[in-house]
PDB file of N, CA, C, O and CB in Angstrom:
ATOM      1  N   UNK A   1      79.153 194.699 129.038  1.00  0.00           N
ATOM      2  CA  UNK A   1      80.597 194.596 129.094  1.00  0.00           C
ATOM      3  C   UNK A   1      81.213 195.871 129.670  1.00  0.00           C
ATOM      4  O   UNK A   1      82.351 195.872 130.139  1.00  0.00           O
ATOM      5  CB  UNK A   1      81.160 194.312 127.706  1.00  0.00           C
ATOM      6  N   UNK A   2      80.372 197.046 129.621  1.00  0.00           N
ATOM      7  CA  UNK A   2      81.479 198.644 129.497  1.00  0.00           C
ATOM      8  C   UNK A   2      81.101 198.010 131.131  1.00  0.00           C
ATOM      9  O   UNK A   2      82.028 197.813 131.916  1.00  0.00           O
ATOM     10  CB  UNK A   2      80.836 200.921 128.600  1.00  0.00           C
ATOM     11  N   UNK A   3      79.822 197.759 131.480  1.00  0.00           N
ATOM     12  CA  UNK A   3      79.901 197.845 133.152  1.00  0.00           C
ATOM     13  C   UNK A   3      80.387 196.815 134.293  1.00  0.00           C
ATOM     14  O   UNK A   3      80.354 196.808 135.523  1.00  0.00           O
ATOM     15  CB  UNK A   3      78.622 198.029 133.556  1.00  0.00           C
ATOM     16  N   UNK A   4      80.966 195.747 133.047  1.00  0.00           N
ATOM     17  CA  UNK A   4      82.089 194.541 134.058  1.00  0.00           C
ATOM     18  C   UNK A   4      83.474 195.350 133.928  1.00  0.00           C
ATOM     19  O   UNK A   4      84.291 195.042 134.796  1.00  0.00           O
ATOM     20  CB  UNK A   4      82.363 192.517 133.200  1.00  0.00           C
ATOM     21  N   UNK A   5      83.905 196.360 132.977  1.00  0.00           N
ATOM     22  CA  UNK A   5      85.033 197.086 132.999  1.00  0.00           C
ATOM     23  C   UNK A   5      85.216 198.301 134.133  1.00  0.00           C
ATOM     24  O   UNK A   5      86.185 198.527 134.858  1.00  0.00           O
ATOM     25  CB  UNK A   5      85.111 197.584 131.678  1.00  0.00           C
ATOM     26  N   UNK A   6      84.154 198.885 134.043  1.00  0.00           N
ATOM     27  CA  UNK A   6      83.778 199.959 135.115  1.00  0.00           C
ATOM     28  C   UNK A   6      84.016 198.986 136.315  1.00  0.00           C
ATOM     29  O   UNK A   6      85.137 199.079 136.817  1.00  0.00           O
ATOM     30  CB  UNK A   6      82.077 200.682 135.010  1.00  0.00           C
ATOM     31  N   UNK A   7      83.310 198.226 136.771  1.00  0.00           N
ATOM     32  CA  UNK A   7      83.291 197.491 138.143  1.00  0.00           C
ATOM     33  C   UNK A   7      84.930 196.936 138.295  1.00  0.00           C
ATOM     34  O   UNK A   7      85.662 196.976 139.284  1.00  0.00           O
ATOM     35  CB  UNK A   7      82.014 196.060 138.132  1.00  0.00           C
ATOM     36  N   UNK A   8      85.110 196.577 137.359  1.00  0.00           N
ATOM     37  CA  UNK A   8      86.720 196.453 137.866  1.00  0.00           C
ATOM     38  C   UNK A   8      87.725 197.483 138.416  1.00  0.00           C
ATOM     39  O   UNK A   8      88.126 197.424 139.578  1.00  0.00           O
ATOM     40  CB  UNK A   8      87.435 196.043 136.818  1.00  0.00           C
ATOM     41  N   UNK A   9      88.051 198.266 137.694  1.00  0.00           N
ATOM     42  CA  UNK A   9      88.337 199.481 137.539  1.00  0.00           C
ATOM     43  C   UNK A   9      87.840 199.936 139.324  1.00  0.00           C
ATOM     44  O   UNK A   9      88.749 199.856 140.149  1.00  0.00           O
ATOM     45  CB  UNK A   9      87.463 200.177 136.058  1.00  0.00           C
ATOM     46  N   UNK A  10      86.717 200.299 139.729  1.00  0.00           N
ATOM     47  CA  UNK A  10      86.339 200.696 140.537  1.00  0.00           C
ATOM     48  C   UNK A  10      86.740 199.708 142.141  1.00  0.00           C
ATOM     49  O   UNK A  10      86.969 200.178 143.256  1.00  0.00           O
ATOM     50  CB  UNK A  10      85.071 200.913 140.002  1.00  0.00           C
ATOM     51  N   UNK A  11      86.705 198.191 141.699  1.00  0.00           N
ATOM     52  CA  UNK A  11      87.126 197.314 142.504  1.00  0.00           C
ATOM     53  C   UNK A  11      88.810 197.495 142.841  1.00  0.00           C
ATOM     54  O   UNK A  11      89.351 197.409 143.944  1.00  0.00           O
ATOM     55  CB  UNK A  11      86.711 196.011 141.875  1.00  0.00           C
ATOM     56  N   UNK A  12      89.349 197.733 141.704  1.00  0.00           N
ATOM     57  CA  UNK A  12      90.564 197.493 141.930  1.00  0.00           C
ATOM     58  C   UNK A  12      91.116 198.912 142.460  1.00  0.00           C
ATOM     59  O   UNK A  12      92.116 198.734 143.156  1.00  0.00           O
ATOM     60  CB  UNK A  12      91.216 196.892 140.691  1.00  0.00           C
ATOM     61  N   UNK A  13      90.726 200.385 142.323  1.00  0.00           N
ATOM     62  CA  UNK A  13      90.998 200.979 143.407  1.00  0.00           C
ATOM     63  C   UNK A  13      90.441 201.350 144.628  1.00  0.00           C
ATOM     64  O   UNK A  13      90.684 202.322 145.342  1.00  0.00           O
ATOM     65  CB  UNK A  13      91.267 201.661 143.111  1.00  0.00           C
ATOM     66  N   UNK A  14      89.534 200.283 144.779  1.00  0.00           N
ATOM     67  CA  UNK A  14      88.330 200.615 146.461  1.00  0.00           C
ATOM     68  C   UNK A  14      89.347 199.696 147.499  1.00  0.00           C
ATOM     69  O   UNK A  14      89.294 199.657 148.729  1.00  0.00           O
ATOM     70  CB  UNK A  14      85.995 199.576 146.407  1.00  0.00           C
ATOM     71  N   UNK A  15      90.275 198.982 146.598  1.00  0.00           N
ATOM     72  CA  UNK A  15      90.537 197.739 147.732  1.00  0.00           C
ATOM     73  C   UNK A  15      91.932 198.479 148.496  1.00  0.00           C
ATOM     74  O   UNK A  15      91.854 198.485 149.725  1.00  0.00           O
ATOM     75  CB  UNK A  15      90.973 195.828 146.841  1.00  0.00           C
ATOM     76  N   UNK A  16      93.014 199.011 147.989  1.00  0.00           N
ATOM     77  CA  UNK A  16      93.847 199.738 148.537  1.00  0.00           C
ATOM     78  C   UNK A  16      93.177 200.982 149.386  1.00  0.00           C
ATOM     79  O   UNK A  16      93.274 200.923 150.611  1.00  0.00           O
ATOM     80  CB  UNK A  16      94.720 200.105 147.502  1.00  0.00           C
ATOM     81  N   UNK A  17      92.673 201.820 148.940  1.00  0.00           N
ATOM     82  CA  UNK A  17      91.833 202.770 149.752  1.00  0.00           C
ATOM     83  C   UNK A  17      91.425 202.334 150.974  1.00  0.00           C
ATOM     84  O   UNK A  17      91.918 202.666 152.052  1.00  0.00           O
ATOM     85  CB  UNK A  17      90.694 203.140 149.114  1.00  0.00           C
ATOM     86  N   UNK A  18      90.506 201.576 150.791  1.00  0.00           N
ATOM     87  CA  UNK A  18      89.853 200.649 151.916  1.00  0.00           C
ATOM     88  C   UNK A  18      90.672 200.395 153.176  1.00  0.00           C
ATOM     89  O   UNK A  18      90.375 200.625 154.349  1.00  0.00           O
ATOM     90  CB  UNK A  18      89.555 199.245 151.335  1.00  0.00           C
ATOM     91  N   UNK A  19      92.101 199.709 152.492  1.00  0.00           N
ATOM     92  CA  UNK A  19      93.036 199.590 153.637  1.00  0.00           C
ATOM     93  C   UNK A  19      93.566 200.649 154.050  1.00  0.00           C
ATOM     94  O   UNK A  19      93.730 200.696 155.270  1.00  0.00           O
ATOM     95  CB  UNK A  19      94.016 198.822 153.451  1.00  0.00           C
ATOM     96  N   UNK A  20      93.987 201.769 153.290  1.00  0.00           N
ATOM     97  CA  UNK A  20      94.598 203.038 153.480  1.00  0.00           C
ATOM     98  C   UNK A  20      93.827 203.102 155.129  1.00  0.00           C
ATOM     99  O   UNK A  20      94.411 202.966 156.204  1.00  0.00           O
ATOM    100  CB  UNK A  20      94.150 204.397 152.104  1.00  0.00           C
ATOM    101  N   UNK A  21      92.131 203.387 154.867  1.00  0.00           N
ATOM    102  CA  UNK A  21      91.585 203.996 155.695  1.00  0.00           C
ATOM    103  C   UNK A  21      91.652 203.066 157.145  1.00  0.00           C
ATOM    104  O   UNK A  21      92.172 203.449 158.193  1.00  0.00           O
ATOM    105  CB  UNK A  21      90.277 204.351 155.109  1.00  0.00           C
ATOM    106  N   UNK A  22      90.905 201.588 156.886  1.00  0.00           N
ATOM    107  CA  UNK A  22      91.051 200.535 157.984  1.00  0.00           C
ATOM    108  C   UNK A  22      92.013 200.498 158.893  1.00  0.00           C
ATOM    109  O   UNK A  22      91.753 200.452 160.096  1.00  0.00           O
ATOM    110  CB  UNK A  22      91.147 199.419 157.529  1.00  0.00           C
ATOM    111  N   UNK A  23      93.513 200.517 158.309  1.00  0.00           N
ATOM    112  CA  UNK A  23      94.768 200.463 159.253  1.00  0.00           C
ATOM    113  C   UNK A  23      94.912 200.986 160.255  1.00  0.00           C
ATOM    114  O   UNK A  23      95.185 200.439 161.323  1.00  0.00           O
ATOM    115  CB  UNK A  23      95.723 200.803 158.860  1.00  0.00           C
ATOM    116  N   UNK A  24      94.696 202.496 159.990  1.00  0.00           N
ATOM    117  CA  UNK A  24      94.687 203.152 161.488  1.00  0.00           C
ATOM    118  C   UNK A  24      93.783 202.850 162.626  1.00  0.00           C
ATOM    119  O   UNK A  24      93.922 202.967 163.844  1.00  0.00           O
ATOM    120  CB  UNK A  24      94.474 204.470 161.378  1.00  0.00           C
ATOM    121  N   UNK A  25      92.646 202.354 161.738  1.00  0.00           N
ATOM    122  CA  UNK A  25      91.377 202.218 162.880  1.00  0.00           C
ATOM    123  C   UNK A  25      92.238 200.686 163.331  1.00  0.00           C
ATOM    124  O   UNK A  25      92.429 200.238 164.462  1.00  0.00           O
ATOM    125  CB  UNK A  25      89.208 202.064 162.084  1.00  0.00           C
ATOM    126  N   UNK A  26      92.498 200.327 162.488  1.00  0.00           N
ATOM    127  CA  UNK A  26      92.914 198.602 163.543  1.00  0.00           C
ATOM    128  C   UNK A  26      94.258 199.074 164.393  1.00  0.00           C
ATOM    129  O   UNK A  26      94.730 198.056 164.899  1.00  0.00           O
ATOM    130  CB  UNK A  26      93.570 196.748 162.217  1.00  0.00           C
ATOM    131  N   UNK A  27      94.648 199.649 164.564  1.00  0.00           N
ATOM    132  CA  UNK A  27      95.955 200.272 165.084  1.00  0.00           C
ATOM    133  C   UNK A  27      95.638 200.862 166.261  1.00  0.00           C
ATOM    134  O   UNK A  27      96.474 200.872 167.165  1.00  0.00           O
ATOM    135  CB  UNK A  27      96.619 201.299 164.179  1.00  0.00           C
ATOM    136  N   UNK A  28      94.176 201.537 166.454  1.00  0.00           N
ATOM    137  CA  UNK A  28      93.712 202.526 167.841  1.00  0.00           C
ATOM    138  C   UNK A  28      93.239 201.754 168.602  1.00  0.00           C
ATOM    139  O   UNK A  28      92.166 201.149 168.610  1.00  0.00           O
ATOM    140  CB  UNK A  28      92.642 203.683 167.736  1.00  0.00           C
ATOM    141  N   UNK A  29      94.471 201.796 169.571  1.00  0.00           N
ATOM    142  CA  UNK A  29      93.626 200.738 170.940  1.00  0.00           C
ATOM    143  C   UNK A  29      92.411 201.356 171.201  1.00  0.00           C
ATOM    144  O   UNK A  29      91.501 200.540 171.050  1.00  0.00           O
ATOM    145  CB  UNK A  29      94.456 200.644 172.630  1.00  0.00           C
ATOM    146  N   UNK A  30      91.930 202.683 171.597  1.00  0.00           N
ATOM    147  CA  UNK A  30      91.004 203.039 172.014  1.00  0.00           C
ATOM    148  C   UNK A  30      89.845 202.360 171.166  1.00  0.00           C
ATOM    149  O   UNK A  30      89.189 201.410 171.593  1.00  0.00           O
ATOM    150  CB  UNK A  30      91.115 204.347 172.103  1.00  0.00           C
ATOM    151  N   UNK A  31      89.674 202.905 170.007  1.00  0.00           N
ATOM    152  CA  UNK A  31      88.665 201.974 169.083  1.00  0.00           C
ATOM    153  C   UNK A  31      88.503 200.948 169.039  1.00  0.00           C
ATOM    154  O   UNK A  31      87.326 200.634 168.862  1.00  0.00           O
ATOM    155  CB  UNK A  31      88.707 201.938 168.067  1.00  0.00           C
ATOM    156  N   UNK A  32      89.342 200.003 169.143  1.00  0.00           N
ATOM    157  CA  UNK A  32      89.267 199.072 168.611  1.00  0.00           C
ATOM    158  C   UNK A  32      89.206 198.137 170.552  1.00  0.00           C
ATOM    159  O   UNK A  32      89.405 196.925 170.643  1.00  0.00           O
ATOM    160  CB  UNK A  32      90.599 198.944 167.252  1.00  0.00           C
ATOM    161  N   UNK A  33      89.016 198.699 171.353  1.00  0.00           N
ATOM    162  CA  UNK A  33      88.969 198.276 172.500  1.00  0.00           C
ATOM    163  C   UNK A  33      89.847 197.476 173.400  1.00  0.00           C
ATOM    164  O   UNK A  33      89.537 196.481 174.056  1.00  0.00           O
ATOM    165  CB  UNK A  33      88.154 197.857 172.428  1.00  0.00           C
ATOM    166  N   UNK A  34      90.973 198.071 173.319  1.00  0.00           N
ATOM    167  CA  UNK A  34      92.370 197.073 173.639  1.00  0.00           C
ATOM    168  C   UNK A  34      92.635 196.119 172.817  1.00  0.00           C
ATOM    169  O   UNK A  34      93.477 195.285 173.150  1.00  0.00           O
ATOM    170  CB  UNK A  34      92.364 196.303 174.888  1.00  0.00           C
ATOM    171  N   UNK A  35      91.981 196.024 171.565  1.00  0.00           N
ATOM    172  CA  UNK A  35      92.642 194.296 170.808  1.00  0.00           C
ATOM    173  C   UNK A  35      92.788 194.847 169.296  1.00  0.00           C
ATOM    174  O   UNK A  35      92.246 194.493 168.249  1.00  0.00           O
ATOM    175  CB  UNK A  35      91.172 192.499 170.837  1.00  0.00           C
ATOM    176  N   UNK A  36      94.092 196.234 169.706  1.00  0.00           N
ATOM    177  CA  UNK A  36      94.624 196.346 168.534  1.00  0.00           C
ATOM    178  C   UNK A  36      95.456 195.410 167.801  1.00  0.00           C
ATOM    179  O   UNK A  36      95.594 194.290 168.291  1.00  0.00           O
ATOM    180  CB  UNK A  36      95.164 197.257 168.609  1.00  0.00           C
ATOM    181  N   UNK A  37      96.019 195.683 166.730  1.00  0.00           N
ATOM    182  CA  UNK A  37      96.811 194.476 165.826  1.00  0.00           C
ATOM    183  C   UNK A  37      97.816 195.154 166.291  1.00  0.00           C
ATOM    184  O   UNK A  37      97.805 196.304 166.729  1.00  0.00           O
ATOM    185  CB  UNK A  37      96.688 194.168 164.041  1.00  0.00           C
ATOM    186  N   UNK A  38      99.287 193.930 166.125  1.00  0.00           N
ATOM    187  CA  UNK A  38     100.073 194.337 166.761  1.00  0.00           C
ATOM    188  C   UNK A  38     101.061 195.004 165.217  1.00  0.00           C
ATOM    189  O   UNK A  38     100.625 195.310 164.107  1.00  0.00           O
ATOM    190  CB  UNK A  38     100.600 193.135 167.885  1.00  0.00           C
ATOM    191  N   UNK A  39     102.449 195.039 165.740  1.00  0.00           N
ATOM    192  CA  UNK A  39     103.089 196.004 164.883  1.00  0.00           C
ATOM    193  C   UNK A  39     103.925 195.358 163.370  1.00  0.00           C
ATOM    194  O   UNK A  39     104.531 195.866 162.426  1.00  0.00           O
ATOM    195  CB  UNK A  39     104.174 196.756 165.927  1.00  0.00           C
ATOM    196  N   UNK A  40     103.488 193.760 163.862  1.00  0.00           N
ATOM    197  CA  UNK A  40     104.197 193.157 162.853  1.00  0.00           C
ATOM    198  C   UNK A  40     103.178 193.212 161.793  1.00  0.00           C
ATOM    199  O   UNK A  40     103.502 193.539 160.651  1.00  0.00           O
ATOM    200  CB  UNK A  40     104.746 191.747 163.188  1.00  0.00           C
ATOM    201  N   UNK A  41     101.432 192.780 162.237  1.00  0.00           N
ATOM    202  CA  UNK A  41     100.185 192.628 161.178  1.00  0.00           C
ATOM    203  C   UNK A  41      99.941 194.178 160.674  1.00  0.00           C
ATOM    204  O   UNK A  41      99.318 194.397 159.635  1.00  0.00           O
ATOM    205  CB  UNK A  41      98.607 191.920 161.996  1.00  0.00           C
ATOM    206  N   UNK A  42     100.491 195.261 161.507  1.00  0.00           N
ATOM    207  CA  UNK A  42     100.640 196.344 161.159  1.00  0.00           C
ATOM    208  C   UNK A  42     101.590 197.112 159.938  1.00  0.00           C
ATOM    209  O   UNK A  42     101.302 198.077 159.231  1.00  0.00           O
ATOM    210  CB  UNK A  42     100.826 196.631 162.154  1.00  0.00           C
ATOM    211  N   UNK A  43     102.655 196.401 159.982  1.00  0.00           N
ATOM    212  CA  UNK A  43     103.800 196.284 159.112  1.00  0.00           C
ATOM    213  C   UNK A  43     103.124 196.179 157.544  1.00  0.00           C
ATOM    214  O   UNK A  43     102.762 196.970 156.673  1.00  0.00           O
ATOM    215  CB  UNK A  43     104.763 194.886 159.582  1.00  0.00           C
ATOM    216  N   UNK A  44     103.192 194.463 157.771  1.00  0.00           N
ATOM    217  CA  UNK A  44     102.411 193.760 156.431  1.00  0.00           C
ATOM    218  C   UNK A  44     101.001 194.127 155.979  1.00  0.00           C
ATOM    219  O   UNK A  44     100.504 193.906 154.874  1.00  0.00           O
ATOM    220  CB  UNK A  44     102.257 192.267 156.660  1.00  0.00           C
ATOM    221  N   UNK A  45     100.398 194.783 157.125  1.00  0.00           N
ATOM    222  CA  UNK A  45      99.038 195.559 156.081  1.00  0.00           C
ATOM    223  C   UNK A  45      99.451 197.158 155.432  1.00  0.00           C
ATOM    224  O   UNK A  45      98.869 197.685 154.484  1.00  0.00           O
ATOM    225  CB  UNK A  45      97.364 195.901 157.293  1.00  0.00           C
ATOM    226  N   UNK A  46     100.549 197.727 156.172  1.00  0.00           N
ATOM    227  CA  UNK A  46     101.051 199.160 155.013  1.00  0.00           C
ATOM    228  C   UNK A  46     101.615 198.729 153.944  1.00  0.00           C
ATOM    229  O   UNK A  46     101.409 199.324 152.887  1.00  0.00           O
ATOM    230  CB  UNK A  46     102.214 200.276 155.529  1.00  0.00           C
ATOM    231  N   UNK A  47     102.730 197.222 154.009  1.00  0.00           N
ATOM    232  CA  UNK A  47     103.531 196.825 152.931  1.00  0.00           C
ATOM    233  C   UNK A  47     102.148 196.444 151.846  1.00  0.00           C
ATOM    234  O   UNK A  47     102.178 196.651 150.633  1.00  0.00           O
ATOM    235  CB  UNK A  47     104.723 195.431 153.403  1.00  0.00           C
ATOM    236  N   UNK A  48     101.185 195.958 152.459  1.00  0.00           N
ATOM    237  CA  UNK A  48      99.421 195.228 151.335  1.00  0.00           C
ATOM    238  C   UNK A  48      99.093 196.136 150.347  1.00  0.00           C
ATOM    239  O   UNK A  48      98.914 195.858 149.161  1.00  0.00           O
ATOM    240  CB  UNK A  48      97.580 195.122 152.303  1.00  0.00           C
ATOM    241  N   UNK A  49      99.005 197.427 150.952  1.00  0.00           N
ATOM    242  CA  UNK A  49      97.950 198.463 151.071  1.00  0.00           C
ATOM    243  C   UNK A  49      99.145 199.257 150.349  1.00  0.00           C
ATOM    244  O   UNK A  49      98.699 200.229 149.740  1.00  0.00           O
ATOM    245  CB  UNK A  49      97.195 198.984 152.740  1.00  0.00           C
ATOM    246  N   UNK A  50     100.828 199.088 150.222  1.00  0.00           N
ATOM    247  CA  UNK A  50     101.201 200.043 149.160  1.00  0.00           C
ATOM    248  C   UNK A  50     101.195 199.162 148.104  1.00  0.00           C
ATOM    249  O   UNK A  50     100.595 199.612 147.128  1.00  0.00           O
ATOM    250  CB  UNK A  50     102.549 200.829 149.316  1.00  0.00           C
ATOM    251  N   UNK A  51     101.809 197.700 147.918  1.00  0.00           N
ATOM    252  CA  UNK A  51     101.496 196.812 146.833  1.00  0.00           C
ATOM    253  C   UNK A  51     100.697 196.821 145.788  1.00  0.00           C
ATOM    254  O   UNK A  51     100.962 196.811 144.586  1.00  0.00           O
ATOM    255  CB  UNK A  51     101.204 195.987 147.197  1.00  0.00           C
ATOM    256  N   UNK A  52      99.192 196.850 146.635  1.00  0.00           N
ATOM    257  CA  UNK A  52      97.685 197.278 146.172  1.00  0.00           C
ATOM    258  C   UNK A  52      98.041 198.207 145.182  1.00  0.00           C
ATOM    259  O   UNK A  52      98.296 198.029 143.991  1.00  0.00           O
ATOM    260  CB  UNK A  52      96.633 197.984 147.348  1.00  0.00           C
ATOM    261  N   UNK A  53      98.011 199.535 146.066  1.00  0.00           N
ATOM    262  CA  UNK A  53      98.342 200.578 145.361  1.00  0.00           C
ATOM    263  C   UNK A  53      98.951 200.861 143.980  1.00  0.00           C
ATOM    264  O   UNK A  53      98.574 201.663 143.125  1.00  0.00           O
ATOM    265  CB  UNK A  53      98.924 201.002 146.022  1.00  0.00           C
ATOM    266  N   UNK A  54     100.284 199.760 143.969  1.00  0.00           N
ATOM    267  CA  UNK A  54     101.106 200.228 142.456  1.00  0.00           C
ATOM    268  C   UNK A  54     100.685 199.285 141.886  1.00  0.00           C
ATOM    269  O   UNK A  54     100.925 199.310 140.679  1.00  0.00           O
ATOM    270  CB  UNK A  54     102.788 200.361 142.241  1.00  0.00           C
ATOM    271  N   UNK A  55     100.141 198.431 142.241  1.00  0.00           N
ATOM    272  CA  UNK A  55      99.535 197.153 140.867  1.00  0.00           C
ATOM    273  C   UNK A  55      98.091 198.137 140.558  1.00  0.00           C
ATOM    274  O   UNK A  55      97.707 197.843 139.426  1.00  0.00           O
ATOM    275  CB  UNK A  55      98.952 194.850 141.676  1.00  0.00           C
ATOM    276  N   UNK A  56      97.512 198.808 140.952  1.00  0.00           N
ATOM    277  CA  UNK A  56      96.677 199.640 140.779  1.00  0.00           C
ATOM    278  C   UNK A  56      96.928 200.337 139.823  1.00  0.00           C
ATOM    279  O   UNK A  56      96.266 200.493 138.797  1.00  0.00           O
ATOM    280  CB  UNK A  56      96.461 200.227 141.659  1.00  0.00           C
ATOM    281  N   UNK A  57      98.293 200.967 140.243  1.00  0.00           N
ATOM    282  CA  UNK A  57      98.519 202.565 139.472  1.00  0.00           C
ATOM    283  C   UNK A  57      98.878 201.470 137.871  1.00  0.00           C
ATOM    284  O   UNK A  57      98.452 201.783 136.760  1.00  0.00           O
ATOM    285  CB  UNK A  57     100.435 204.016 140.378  1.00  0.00           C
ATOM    286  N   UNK A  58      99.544 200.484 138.089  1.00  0.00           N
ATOM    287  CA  UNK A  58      99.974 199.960 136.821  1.00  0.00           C
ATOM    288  C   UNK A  58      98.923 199.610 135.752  1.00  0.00           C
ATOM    289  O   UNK A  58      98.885 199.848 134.545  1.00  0.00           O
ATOM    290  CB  UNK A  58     100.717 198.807 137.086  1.00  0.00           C
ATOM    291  N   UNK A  59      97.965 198.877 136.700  1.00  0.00           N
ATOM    292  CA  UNK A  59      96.236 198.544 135.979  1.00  0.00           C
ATOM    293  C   UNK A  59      95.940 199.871 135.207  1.00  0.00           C
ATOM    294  O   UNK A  59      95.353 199.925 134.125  1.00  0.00           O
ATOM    295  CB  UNK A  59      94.708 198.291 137.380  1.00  0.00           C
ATOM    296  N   UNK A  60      96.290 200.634 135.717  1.00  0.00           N
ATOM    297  CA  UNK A  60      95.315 201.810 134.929  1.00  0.00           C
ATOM    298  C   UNK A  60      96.199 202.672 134.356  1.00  0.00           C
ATOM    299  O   UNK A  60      95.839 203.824 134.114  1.00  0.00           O
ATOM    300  CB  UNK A  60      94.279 202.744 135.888  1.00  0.00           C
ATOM    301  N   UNK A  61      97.550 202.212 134.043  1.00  0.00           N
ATOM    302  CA  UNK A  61      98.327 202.687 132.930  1.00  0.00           C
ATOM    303  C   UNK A  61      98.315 201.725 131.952  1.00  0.00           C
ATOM    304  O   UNK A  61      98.366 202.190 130.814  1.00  0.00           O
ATOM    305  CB  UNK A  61      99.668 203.026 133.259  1.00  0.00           C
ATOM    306  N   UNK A  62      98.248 200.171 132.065  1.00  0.00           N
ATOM    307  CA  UNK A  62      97.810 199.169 130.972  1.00  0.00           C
ATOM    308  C   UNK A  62      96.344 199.618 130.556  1.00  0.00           C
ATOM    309  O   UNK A  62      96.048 200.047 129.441  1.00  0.00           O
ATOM    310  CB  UNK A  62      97.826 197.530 131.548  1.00  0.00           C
ATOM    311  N   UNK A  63      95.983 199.549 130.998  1.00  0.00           N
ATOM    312  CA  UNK A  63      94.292 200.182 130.711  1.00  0.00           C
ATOM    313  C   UNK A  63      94.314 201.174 129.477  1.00  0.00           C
ATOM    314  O   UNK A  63      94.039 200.964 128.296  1.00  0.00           O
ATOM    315  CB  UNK A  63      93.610 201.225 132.199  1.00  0.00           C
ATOM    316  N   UNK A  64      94.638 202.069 129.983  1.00  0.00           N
ATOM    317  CA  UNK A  64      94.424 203.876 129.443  1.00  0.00           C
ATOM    318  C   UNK A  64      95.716 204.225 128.425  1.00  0.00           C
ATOM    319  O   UNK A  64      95.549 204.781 127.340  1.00  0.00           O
ATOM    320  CB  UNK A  64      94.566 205.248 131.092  1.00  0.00           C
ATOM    321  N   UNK A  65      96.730 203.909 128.823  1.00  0.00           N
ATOM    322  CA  UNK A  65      98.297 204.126 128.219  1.00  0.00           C
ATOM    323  C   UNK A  65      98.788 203.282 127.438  1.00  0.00           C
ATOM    324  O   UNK A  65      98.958 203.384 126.223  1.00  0.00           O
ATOM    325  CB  UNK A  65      99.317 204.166 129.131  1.00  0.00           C
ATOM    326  N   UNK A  66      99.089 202.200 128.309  1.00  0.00           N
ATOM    327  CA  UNK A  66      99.929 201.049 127.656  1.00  0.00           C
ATOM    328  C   UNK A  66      98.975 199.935 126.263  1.00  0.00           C
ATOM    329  O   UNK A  66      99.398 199.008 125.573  1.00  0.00           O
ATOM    330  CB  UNK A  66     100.412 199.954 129.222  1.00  0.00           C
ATOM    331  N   UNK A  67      98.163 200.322 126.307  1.00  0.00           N
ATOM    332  CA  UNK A  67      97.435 199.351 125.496  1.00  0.00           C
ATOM    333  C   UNK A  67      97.238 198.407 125.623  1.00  0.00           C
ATOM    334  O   UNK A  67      96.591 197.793 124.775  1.00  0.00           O
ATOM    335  CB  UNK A  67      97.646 199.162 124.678  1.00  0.00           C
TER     336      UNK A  67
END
């Protein structure tokens, strides 16, 4: 059980991160070989990726804090 809690925990902040890092790379034409995403899928993956983020930060104040 402690290590289906750990794996969550660990899941639920790899997945915002993840995007943190991805975005830019999907954003560099150079990298990504002319078939960057454009500015709208660009938009809605920073709006994902801060979402992520505070349901995150909240998970782990219910967790640890909130009881």
């Amino acid at each position: 059980m402690r290590l289906l809690f750990v794996s969550r925990i660990v899941g639920g902040l790899g997945t915002p991160i993840s995007l943190v890092f991805l975005l830019p790379i999907a954003c560099n034409c150079h990298v990504m070989r002319g078939h960057r995403i454009g500015p709208l899928l660009t938009a809605v993956g920073w709006g994902t990726a801060a979402l992520l983020a505070a349901v995150s930060v909240y998970f782990l104040y219910q967790q640890f804090i909130g009881g």
